[in-house]
C-alpha positions as CSV (number, residue, x, y, z in Angstrom):
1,X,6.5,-9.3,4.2
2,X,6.0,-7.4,7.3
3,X,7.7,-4.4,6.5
4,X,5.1,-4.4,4.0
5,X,1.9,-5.0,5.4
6,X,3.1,-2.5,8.2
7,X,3.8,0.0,5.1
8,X,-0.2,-0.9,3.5
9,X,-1.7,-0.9,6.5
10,X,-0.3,2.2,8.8
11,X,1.0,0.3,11.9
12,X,3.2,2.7,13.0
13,X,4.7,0.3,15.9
14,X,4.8,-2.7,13.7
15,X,6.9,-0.9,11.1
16,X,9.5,-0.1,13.4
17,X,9.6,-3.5,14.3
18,X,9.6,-4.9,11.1
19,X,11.8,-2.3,9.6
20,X,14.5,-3.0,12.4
21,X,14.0,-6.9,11.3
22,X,14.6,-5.9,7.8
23,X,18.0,-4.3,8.7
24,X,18.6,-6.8,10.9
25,X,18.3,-9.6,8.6
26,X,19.8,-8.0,5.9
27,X,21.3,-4.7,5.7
28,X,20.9,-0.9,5.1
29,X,20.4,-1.0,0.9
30,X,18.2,-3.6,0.9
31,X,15.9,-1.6,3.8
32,X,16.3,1.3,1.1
33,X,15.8,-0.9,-1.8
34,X,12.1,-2.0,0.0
35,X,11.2,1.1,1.3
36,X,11.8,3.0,-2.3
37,X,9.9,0.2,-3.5
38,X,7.0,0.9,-1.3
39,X,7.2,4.8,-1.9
40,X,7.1,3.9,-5.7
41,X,3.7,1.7,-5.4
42,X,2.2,4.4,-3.9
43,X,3.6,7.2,-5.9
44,X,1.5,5.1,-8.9
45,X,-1.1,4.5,-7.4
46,X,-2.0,8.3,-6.5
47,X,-1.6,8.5,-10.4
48,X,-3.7,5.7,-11.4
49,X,-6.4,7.4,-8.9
50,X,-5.9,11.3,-10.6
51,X,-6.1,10.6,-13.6
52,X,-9.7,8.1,-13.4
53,X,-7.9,4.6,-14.6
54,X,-11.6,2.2,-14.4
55,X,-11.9,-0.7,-13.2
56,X,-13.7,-3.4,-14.3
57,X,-16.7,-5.2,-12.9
58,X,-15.0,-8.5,-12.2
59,X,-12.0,-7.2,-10.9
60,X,-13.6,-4.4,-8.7
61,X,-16.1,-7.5,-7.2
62,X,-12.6,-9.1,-6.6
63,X,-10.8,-5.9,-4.3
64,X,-14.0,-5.0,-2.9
65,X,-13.5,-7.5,0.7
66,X,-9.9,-6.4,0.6
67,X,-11.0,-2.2,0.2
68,X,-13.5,-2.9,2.7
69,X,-10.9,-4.6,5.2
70,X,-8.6,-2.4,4.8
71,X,-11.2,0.7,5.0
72,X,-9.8,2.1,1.8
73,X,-12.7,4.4,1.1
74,X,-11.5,6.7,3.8
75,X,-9.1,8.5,1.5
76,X,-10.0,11.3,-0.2
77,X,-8.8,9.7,-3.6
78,X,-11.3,7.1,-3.1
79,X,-13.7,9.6,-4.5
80,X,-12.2,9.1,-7.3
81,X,-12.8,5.5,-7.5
82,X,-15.8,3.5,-8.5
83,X,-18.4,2.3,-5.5
């Protein structure tokens, strides 16, 4: 989980950390295994983003706290997204 939220949320310090507990814990495929994962999410959403996929109205009142927390209309493909 931390190797995660270090991943979502750019803590360059914390991902080291949590990516030497991930090897640590387990070993070198799974930290490959979780990082492809990771590089996959993101790899769909940029396409969800490019190509306009809406949202509706409940669930955007649902992300909004979290895009707000997370200051995820700083990206230039949040232009692309709905207010």
């Amino acid at each position: 989980m931390s190797f995660a939220t270090a991943i979502a949320t750019r803590d360059e310090p914390a991902l080291a950390d949590s990516r030497e507990s991930l090897l640590a814990a387990s070993n070198a495929a799974v930290l490959v295994d979780a990082a492809a994962v990771a590089g996959n999410f993101q790899q769909m959403v940029r396409i969800a983003d490019s190509i306009g996929i809406p949202m509706d109205d409940d669930y955007a009142s649902e992300v909004k706290p979290t895009v707000d927390e997370l200051e995820l209309r700083r990206f230039k493909s949040a232009e692309n997204s709905p207010p």
